[in-house]
C-alpha positions, 0 to 999 in steps of 0.5 A: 500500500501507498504510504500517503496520509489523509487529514482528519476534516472538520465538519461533512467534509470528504477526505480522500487519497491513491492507494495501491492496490494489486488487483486493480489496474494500474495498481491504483485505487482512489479511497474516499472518507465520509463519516457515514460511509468509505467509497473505494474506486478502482478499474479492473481488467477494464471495468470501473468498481465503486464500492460504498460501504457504510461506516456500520459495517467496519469494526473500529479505528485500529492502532498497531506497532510494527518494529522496525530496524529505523524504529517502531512504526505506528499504523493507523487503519479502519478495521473491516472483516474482509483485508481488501476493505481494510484503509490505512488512515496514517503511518508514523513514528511519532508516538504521541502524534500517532495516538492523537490521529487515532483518537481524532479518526475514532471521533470522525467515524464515531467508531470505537478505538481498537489496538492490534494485539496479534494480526487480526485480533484486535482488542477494544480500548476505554480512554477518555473522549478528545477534549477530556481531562483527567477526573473531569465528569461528564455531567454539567457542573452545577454552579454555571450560568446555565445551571439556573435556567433549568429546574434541576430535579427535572434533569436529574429524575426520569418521568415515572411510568406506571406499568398498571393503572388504577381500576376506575368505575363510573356510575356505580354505587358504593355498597358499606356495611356497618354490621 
């Protein structure tokens, strides 16, 4: 696969790069990036393929370590069942900027962040949200501005559902007996 790296977009827009591809002609297949769905576009043996596959069928936003003689090399992938949909989203050896990148792609697809264990297994990972500090809560504070202008039980409580209502009978008379 060709090295080049995509930029993770702010808001709908589309990324997209050339990557290699054996089967493909020319070698080449153009890999477009929504946060909704990949579209591969290739030519084989002369027929144009375009393949959209929707974000819910890939597994997560991999990270794996190659160990390399020039030092570790970080890969950064969308993680699907079938190798020939696997993208490669970024390589590097920058630790710090290889996990940024990750946890930015995993926002992007809103896809859960995976590490590479052995090839093909891979293994889910819980770390805070972009953005997050440590011991930060993610429940609103109580003494902000915006805290007095909603009643707080309401936000803190859910509406009580009755699972049976009470009998009601209309027109009928109440029988008492003193005896």
């Amino acid at each position: 696969m060709q090295q080049a790296t995509f930029n993770v977009g702010t808001g709908d827009e589309i990324a997209a790069r050339v990557a290699d591809d054996a089967r493909a002609d020319g070698g080449r297949r153009m890999i477009l990036l929504d946060p909704r769905y990949v579209t591969i576009k290739r030519r084989v043996r002369g027929m144009k393929m375009h393949l959209s596959v929707p974000i819910e069928n890939y597994l997560g936003v991999v990270i794996a370590c190659e160990n390399q003689p020039e030092g570790a090399l970080y890969r950064i992938s969308l993680a699907h069942r079938d190798p020939e949909l696997c993208v490669t989203l970024k390589e590097t050896r920058d630790r710090p900027r290889s996990l940024d990148a990750w946890r930015r792609w995993a926002a992007f697809f809103a896809m859960p962040r995976l590490v590479e264990r052995d090839a093909g297994e891979w293994e889910t990972v819980a770390l805070p949200p972009l953005g997050a500090k440590a011991g930060a809560s993610a429940f609103p504070r109580r003494h902000t501005p915006l805290a007095k202008r909603r009643p707080r039980r309401r936000s803190r409580c859910k509406a009580a559902i009755s699972a049976t209502r009470p009998s009601v009978f209309r027109g009928e008379r109440e029988i008492i007996c003193y005896e």
